[in-house]
C-alpha positions in Angstrom: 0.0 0.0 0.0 1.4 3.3 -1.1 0.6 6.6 1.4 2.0 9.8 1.7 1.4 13.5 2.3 3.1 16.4 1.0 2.8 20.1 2.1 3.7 23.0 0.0 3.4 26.9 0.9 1.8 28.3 -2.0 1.4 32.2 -0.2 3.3 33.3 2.6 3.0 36.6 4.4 4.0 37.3 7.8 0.8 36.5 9.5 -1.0 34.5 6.2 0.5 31.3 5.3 -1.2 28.8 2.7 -0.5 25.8 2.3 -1.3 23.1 -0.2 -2.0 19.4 0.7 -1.4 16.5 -1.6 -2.5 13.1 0.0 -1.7 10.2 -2.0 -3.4 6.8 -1.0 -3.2 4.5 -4.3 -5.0 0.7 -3.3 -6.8 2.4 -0.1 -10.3 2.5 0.4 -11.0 3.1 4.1 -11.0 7.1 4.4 -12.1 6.7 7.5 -8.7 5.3 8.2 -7.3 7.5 5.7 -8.7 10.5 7.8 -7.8 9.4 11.3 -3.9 9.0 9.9 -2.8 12.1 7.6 -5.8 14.6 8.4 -6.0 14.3 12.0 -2.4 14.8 12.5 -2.4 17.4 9.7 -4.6 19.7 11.2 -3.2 19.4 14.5 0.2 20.0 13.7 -0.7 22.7 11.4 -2.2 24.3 14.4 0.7 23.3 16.9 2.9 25.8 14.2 0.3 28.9 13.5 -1.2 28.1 10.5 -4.7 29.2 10.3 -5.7 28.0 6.9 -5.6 24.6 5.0 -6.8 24.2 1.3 -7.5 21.1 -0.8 -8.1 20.9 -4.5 -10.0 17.5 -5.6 -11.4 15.8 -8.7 -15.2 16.2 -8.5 -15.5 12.2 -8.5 -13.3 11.8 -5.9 -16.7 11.7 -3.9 -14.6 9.9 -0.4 -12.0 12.4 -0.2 -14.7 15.4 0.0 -16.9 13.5 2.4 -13.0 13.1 4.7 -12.2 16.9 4.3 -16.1 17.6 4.9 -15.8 15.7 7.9 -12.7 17.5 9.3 -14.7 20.7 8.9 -13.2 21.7 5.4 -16.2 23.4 3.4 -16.1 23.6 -0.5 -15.3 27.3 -1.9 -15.6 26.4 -5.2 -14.6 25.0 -8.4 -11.3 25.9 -10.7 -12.0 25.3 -14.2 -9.4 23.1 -16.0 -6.6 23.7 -13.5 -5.2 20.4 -13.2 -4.5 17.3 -15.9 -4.7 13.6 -15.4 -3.9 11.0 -18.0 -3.2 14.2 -20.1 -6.9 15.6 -19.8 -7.5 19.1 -18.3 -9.8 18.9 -15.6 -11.5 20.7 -12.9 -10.9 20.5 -9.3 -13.2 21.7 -6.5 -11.2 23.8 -3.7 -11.9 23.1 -0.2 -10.9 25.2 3.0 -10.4 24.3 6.5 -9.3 27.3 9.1 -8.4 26.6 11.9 -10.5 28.2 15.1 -6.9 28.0 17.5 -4.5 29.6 15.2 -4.9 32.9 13.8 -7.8 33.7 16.1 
């Protein structure tokens, strides 16, 4: 089974960091699972260092991974119009947000 996470700052200011996250979990169908390891953790840690603000950016099928960010608190803000390609398609993704109510308040 293949998992991982990866963070990147996409906007930083002094007081406004951003930060994208990327979780990979090829061959794994329990999001509960999925949300209990990497989100959990994620949002705590992200708290534990001041950062007020987590986004997501997901294909519109990917019908699990919005019900595990909805159920972390993110909320959908909307939908980017051919932002992102896969299997050399341009495709939309729907952008989720999560802020935090211990850092940045």
């Amino acid at each position: 089974m293949k998992r991982w996470v990866m963070i990147e700052e996409i906007f930083s200011l002094r007081e406004d960091i951003r930060l994208d996250i990327i979780i990979d979990t090829t061959q794994h169908s329990d999001w509960e699972q999925v949300r209990a390891i990497y989100l959990d953790e994620l949002m705590a840690s992200s708290e534990r260092h001041g950062i007020w603000t987590l986004y997501g950016s997901t294909f519109p099928e990917n019908e699990a991974s919005l019900r595990a960010q909805s159920a972390c608190g993110f909320r959908v803000m909307g939908r980017r119009a051919r932002i992102a390609q896969r299997h050399g398609a341009w495709r939309d993704t729907i952008i989720t947000e999560r802020r935090s109510k211990i850092a940045g308040v």
